[in-house]
PDB file as gemmi writes it, atoms N, CA and C in Angstrom:
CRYST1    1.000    1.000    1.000  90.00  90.00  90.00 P 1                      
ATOM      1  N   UNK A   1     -16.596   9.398  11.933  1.00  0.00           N  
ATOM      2  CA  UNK A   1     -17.452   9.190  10.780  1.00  0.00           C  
ATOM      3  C   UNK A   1     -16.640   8.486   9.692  1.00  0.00           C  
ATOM      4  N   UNK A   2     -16.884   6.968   9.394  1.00  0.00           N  
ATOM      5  CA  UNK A   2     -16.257   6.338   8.343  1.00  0.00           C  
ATOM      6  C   UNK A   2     -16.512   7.162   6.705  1.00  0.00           C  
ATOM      7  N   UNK A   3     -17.331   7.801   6.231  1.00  0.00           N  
ATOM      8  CA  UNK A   3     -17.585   8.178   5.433  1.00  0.00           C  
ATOM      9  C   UNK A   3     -16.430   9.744   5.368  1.00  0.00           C  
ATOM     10  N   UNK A   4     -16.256  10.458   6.323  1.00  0.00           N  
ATOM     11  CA  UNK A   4     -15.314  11.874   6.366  1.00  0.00           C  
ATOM     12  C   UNK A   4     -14.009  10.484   6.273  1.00  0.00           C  
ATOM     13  N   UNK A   5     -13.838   9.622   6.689  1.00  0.00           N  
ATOM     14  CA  UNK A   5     -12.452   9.529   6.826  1.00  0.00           C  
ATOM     15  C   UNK A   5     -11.909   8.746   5.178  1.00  0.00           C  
ATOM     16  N   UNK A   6     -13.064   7.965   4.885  1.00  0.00           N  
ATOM     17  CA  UNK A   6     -12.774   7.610   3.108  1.00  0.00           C  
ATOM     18  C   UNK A   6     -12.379   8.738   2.166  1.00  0.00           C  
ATOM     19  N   UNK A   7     -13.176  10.156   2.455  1.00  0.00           N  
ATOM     20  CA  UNK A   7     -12.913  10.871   1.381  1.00  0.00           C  
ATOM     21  C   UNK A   7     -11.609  11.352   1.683  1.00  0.00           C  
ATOM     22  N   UNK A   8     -11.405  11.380   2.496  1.00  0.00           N  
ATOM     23  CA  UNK A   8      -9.795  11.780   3.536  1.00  0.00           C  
ATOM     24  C   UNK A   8      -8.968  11.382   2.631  1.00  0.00           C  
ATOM     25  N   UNK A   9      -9.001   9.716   2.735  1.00  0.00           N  
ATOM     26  CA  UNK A   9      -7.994   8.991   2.246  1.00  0.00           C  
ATOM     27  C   UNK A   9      -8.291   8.835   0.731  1.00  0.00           C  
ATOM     28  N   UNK A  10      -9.569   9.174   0.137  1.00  0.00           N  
ATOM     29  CA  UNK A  10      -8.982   9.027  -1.319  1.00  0.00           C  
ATOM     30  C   UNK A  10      -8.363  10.415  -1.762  1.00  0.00           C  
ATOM     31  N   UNK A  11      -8.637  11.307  -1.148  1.00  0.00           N  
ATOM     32  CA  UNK A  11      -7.922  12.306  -1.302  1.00  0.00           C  
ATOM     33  C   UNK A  11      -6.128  12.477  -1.048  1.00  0.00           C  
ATOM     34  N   UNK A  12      -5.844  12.224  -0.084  1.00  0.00           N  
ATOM     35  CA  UNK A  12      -4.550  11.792   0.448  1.00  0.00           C  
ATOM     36  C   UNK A  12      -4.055  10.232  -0.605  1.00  0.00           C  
ATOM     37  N   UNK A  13      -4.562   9.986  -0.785  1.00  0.00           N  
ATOM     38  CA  UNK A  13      -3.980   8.678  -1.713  1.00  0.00           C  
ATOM     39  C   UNK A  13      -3.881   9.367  -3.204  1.00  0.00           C  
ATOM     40  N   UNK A  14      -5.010   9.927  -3.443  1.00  0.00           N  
ATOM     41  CA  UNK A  14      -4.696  10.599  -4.931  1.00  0.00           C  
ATOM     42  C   UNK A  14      -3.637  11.242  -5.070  1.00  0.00           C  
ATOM     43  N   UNK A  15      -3.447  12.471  -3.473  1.00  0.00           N  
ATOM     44  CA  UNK A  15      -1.890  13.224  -3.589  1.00  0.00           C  
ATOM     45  C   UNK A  15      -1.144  12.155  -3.772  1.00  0.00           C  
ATOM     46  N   UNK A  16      -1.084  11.096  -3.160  1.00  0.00           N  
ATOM     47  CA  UNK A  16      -0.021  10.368  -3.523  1.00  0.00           C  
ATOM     48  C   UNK A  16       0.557   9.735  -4.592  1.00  0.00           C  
ATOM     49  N   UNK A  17      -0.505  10.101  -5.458  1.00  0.00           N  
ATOM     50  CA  UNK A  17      -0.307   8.988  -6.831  1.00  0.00           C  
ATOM     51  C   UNK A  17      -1.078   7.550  -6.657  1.00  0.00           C  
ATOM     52  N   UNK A  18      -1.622   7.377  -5.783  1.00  0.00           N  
ATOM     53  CA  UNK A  18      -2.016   5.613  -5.628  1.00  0.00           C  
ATOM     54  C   UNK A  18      -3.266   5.592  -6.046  1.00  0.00           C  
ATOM     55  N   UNK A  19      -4.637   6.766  -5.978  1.00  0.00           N  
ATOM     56  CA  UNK A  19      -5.705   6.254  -6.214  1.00  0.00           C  
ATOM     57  C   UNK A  19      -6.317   7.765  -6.978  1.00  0.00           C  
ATOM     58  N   UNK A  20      -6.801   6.723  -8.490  1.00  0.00           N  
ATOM     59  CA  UNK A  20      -7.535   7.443  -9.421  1.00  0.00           C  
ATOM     60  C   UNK A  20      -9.093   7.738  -9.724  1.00  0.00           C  
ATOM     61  N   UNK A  21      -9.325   6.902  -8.620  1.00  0.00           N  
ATOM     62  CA  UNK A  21     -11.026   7.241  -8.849  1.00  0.00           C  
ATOM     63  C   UNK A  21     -11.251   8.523  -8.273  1.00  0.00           C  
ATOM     64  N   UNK A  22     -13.107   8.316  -8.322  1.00  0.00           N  
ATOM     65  CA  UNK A  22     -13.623   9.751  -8.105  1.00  0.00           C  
ATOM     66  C   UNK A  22     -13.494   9.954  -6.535  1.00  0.00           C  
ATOM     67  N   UNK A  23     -13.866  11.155  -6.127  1.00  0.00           N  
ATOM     68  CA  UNK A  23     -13.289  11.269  -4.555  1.00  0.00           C  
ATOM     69  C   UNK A  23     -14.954  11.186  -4.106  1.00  0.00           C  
ATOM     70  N   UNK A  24     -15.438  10.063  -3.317  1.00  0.00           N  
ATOM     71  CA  UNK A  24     -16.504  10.086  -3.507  1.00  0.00           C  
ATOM     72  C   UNK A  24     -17.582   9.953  -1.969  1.00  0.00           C  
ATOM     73  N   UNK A  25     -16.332   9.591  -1.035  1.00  0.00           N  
ATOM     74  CA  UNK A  25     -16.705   8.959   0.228  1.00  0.00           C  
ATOM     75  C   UNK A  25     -17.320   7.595   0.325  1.00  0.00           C  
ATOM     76  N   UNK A  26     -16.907   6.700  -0.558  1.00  0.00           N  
ATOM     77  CA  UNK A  26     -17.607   5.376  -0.778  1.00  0.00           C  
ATOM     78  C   UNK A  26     -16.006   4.598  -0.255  1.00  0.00           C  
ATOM     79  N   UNK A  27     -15.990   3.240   0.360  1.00  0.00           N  
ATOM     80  CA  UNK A  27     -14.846   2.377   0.225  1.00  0.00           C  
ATOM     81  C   UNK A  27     -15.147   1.269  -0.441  1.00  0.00           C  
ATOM     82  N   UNK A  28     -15.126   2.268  -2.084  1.00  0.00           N  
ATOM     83  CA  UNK A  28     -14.839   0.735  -2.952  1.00  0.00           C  
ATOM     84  C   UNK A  28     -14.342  -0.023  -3.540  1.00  0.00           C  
ATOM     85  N   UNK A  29     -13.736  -0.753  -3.902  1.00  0.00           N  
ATOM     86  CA  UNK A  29     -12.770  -1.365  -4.406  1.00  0.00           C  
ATOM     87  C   UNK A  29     -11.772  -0.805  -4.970  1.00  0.00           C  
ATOM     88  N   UNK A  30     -12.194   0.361  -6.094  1.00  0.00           N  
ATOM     89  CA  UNK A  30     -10.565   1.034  -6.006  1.00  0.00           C  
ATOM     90  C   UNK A  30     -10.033   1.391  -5.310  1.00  0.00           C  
ATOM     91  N   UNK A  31     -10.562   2.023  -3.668  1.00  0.00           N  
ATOM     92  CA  UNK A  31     -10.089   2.676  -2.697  1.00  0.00           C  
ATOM     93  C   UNK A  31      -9.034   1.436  -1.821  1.00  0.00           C  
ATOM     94  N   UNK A  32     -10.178   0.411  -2.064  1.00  0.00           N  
ATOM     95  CA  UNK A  32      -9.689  -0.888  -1.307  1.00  0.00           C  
ATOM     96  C   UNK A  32      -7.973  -0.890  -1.692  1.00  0.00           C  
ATOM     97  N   UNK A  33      -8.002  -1.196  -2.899  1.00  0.00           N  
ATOM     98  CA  UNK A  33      -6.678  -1.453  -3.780  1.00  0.00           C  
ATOM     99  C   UNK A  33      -5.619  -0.522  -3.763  1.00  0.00           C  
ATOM    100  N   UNK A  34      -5.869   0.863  -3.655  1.00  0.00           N  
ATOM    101  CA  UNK A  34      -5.128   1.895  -3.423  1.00  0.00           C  
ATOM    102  C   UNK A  34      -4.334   1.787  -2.233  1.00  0.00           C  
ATOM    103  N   UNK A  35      -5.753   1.934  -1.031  1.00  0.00           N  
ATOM    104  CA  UNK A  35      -5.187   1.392   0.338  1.00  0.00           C  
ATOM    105  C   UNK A  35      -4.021   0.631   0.428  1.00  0.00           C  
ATOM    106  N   UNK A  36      -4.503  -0.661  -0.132  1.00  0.00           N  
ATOM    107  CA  UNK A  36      -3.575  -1.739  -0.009  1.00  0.00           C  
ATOM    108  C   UNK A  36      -2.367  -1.819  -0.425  1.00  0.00           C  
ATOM    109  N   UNK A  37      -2.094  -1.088  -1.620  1.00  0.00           N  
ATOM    110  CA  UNK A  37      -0.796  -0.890  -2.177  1.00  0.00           C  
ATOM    111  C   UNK A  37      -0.101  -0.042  -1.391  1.00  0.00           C  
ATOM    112  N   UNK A  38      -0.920   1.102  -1.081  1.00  0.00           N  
ATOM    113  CA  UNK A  38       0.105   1.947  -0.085  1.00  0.00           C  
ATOM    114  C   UNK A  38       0.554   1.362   1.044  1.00  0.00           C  
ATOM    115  N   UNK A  39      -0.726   0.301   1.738  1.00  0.00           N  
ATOM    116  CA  UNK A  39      -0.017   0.124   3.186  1.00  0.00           C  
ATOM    117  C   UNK A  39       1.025  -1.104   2.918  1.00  0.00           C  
ATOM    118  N   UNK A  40       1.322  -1.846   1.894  1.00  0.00           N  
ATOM    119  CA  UNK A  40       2.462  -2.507   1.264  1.00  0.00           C  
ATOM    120  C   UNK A  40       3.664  -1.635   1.288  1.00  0.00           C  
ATOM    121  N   UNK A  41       3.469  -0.341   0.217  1.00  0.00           N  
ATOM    122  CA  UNK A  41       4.724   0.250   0.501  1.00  0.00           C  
ATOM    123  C   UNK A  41       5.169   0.990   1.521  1.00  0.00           C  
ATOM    124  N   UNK A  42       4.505   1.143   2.609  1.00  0.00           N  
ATOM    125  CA  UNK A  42       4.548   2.083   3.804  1.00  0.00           C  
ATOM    126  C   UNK A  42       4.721   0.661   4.984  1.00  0.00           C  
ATOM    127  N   UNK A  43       5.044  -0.491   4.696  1.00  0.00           N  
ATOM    128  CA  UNK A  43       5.463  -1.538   5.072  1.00  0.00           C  
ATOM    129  C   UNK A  43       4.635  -1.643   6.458  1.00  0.00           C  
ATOM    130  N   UNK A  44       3.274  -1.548   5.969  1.00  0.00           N  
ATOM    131  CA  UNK A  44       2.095  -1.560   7.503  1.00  0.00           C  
ATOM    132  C   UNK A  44       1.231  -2.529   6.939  1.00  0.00           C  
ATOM    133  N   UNK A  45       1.317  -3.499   5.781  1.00  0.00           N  
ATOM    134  CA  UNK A  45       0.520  -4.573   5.897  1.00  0.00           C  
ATOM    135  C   UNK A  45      -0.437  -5.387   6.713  1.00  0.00           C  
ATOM    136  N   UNK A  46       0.352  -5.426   7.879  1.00  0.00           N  
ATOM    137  CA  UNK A  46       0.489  -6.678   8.285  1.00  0.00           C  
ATOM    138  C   UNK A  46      -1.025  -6.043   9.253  1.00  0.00           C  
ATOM    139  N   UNK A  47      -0.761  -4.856   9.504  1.00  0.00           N  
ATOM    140  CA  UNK A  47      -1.649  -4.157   9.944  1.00  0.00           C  
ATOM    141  C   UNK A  47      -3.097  -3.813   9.646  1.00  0.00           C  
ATOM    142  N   UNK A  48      -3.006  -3.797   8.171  1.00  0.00           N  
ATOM    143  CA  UNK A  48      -3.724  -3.200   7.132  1.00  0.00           C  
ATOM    144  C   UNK A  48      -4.626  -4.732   6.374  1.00  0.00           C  
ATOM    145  N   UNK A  49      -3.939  -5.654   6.641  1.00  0.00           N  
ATOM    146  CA  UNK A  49      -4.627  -6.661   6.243  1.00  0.00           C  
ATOM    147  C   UNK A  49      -5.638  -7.068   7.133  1.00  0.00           C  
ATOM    148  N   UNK A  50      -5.966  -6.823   8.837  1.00  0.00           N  
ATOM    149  CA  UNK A  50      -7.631  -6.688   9.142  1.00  0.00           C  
ATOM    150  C   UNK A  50      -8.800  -6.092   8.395  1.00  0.00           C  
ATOM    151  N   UNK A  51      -8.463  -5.430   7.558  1.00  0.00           N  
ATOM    152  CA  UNK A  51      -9.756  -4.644   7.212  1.00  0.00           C  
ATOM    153  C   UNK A  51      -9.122  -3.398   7.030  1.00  0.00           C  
ATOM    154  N   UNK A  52      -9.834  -2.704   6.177  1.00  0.00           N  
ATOM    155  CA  UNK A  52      -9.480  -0.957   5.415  1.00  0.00           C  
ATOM    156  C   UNK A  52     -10.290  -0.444   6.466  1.00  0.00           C  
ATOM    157  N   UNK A  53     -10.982  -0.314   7.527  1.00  0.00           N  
ATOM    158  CA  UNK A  53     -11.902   0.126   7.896  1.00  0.00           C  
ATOM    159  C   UNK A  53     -11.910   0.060   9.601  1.00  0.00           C  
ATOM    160  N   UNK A  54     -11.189  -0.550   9.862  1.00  0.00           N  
ATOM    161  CA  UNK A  54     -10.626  -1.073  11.215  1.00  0.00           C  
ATOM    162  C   UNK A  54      -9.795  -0.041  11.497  1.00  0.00           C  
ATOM    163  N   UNK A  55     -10.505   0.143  13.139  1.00  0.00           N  
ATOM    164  CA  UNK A  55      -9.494   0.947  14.027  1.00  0.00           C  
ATOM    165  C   UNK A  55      -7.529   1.264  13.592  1.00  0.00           C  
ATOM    166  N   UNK A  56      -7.037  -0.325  14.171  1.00  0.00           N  
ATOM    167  CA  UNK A  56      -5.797   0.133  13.694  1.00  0.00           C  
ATOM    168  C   UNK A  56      -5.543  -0.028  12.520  1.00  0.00           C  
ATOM    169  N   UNK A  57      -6.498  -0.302  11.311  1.00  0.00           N  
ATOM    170  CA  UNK A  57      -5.448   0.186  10.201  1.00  0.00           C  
ATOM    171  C   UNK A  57      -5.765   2.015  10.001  1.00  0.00           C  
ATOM    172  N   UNK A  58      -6.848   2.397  10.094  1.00  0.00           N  
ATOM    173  CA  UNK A  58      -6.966   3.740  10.175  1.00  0.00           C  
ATOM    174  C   UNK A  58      -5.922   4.563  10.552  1.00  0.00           C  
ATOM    175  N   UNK A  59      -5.597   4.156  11.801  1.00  0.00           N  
ATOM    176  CA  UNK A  59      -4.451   4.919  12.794  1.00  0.00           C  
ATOM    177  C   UNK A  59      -3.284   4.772  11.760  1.00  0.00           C  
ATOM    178  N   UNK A  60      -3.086   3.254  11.426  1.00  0.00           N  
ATOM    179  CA  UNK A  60      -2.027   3.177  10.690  1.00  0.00           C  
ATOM    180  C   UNK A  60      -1.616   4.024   9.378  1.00  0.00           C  
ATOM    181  N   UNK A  61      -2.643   3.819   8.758  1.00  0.00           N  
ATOM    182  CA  UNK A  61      -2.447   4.847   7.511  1.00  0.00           C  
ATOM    183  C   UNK A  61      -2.664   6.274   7.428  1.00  0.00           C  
ATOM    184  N   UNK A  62      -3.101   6.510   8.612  1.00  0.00           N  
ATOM    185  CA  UNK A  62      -2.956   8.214   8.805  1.00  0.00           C  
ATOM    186  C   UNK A  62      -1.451   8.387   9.352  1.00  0.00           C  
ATOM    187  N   UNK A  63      -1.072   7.785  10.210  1.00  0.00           N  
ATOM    188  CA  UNK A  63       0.560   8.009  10.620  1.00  0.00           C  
ATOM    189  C   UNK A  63       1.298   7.715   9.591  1.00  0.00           C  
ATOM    190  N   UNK A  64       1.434   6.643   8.305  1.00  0.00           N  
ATOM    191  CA  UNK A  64       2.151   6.801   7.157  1.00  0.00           C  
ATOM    192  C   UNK A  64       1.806   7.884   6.724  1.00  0.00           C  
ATOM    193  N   UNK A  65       0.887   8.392   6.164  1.00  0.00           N  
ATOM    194  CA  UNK A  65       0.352   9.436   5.567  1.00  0.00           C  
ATOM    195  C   UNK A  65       0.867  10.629   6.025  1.00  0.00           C  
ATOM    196  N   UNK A  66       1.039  11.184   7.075  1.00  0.00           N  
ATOM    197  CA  UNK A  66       1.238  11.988   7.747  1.00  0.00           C  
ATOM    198  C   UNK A  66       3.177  11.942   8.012  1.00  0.00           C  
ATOM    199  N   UNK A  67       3.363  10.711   8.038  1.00  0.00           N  
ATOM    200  CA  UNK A  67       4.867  10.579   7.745  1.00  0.00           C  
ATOM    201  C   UNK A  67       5.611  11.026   6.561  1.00  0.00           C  
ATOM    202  N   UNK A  68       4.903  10.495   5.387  1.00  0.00           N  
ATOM    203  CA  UNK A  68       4.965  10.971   3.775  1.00  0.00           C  
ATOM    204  C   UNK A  68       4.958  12.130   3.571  1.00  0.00           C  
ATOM    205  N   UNK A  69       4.260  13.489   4.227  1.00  0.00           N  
ATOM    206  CA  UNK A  69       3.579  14.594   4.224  1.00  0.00           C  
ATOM    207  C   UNK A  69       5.017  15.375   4.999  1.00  0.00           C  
ATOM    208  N   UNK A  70       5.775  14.721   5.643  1.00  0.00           N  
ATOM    209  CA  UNK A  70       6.508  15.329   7.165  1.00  0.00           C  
ATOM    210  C   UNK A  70       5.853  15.915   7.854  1.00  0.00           C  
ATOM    211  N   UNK A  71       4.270  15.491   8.061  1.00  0.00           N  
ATOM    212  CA  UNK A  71       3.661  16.447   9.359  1.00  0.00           C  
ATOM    213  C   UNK A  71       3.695  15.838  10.746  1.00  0.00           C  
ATOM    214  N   UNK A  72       3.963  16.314  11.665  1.00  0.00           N  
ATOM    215  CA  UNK A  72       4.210  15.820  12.992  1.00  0.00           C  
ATOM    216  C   UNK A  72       3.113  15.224  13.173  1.00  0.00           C  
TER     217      UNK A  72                                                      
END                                                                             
């Protein structure tokens, strides 16, 4: 469900400091931007530049995420 996995990540991005909007289950442009900065500093761009919404960037930013976190 794309909608469980947005609120995921604005949630997980807010822990992070990257994203200040409301937690809302929408991917909108602030989420976009948040995304993007993180997968810049989590050096998965290259990945992350198909689409916020795409298979592997998903994967991708849950394994940073989850790297950041130290959860296996």
């Amino acid at each position: 469900n794309k909608n469980a996995w947005v609120r995921v990540l604005q949630k997980e991005l807010r822990a992070l400091g990257y994203y200040r909007g409301r937690i809302n289950a929408r991917m909108t442009m602030p989420t976009i931007r948040a995304q993007n900065r993180f997968c810049r500093d989590a050096g998965i761009w290259a990945t992350c530049a198909t689409g916020p919404l795409r298979g592997p960037t998903v994967r991708a930013v849950a394994g940073a995420i989850a790297a950041r976190k130290g959860t296996p």
